[in-house]
C-alpha positions in Angstrom: -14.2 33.3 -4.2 -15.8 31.0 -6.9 -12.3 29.2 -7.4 -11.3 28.9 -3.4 -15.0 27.4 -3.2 -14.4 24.2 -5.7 -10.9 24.0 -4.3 -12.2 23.7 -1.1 -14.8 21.0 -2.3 -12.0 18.8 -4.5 -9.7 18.9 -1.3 -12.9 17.6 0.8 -13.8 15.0 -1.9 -9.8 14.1 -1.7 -10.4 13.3 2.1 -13.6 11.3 1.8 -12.2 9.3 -0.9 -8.6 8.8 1.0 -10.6 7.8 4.2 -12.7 5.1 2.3 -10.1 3.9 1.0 -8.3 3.0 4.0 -11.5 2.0 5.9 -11.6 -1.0 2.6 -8.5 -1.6 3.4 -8.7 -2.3 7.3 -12.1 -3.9 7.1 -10.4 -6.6 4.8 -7.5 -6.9 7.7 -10.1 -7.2 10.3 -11.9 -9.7 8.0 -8.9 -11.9 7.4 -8.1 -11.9 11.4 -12.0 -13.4 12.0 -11.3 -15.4 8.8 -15.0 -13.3 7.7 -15.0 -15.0 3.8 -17.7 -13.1 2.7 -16.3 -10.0 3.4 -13.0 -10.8 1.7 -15.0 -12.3 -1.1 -17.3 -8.8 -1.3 -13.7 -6.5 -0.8 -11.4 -8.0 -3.2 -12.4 -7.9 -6.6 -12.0 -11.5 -8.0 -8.8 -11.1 -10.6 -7.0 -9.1 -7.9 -3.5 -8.6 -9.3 -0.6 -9.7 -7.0 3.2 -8.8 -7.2 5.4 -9.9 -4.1 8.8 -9.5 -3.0 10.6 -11.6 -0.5 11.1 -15.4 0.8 8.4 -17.7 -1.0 8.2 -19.2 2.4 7.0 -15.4 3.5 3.6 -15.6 1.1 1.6 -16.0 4.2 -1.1 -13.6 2.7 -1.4 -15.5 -0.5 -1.8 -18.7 1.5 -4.6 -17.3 3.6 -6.7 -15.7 1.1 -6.5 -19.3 -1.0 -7.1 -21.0 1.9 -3.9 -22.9 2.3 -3.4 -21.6 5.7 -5.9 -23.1 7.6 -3.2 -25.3 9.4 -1.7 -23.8 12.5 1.8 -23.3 11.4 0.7 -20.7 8.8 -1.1 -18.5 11.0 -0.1 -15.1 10.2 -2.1 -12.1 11.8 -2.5 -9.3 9.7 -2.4 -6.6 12.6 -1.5 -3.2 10.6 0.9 -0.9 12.8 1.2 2.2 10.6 -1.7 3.1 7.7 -0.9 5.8 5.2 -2.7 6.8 2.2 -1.9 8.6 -1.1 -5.1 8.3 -2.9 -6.9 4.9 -4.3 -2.7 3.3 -2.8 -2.9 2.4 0.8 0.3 1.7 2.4 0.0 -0.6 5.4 3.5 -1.8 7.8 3.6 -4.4 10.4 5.6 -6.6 11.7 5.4 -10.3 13.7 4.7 -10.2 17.6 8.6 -11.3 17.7 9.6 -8.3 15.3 11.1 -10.9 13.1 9.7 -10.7 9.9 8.6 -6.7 9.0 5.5 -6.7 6.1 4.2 -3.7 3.7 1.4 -4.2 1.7 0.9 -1.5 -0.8 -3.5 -2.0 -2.1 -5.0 -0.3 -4.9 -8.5 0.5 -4.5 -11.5 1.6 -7.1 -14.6 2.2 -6.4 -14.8 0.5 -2.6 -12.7 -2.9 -3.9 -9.1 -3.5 -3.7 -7.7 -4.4 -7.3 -4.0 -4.9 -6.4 -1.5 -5.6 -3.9 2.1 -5.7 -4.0 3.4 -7.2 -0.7 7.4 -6.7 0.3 8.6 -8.9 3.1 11.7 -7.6 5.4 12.1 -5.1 2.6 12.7 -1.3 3.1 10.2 0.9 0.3 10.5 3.9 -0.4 6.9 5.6 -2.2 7.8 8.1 -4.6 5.4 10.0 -6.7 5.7 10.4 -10.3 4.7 13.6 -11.7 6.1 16.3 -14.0 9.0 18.6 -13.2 8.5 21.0 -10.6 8.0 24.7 -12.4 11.6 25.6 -11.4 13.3 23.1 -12.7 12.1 23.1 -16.6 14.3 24.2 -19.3 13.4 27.2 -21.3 13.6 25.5 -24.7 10.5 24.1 -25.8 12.5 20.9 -27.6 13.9 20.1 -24.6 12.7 16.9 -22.5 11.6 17.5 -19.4 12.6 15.1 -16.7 10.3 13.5 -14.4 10.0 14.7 -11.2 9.5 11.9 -8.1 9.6 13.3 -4.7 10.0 10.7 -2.0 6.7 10.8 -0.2 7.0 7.4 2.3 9.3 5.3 3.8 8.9 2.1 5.7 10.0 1.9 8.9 10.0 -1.5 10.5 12.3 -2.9 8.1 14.6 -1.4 10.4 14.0 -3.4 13.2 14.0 -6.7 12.4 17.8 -7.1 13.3 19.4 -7.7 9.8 20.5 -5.7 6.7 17.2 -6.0 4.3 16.9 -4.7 0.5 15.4 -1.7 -0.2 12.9 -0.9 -3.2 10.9 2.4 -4.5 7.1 1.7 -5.5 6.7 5.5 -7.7 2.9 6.0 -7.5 
């Protein structure tokens, strides 16, 4: 009973730390939509790592959080269509209002502040999670190397939609 008790407690600590995570991650859209600085200044910690993928003419979130894209022709909204969360990585998709251009952004967040993003731009991803080989499929031998086990745990889905063969990457969490 002892051991279905903490289990119970580490799966509940799991939740509340998968839902804060998310809820930092969609106050910061919300805050870049009312172009709040303060609260993007208080969610992103201030050497936020950045890795993107796409068109350089397609880093509209880089230009708005430098402030480059005050101008009208770089407005980009930041309006999140699917959320999904695999513990301090939140996986956001959208898309343009003319379904054009399909977005992931893929945040890492400690301790209630978003270290890292990687942002893919009319990209298909594909999350995998790295761990060690399911039970079943080690070797016997104790010299022998066991392989790393990913299981596919996300896919993006508006890549599809945006009327053109895009490439596809796997971000292994």
């Amino acid at each position: 009973m002892k051991q279905e008790t903490e289990l119970a407690n580490a799966q509940q600590k799991t939740v509340e730390e998968t839902n804060k995570n998310q809820a930092v991650v969609l106050a910061l859209y919300e805050a870049l939509n009312t172009r709040d600085v303060n609260t993007v200044h208080q969610i992103l910690a201030p050497d936020l790592e950045w890795w993107f993928h796409g068109p350089p003419t397609h880093q509209f979130l880089m230009r708005l959080l430098t402030g480059a894209s005050s101008d009208d022709p770089f407005r980009f909204e930041v309006d999140p269509v699917l959320v999904t969360t695999f513990g301090s990585t939140v996986i956001v998709e959208g898309c343009d209002n003319s379904r054009s251009i399909s977005w992931v952004h893929a945040w890492t967040v400690r301790d209630g502040i978003i270290t890292q993003v990687r942002e893919y731009f009319n990209t298909s991803l594909t999350v995998t999670r790295l761990g060690d080989s399911p039970p079943s499929a080690c070797g016997s031998s104790t010299a022998e190397i066991a392989p790393v086990y990913c299981p596919y745990v996300w896919e993006s889905s508006l890549s599809n939609r945006v009327g053109k063969s895009v490439p596809g990457l796997v971000l292994a969490i």
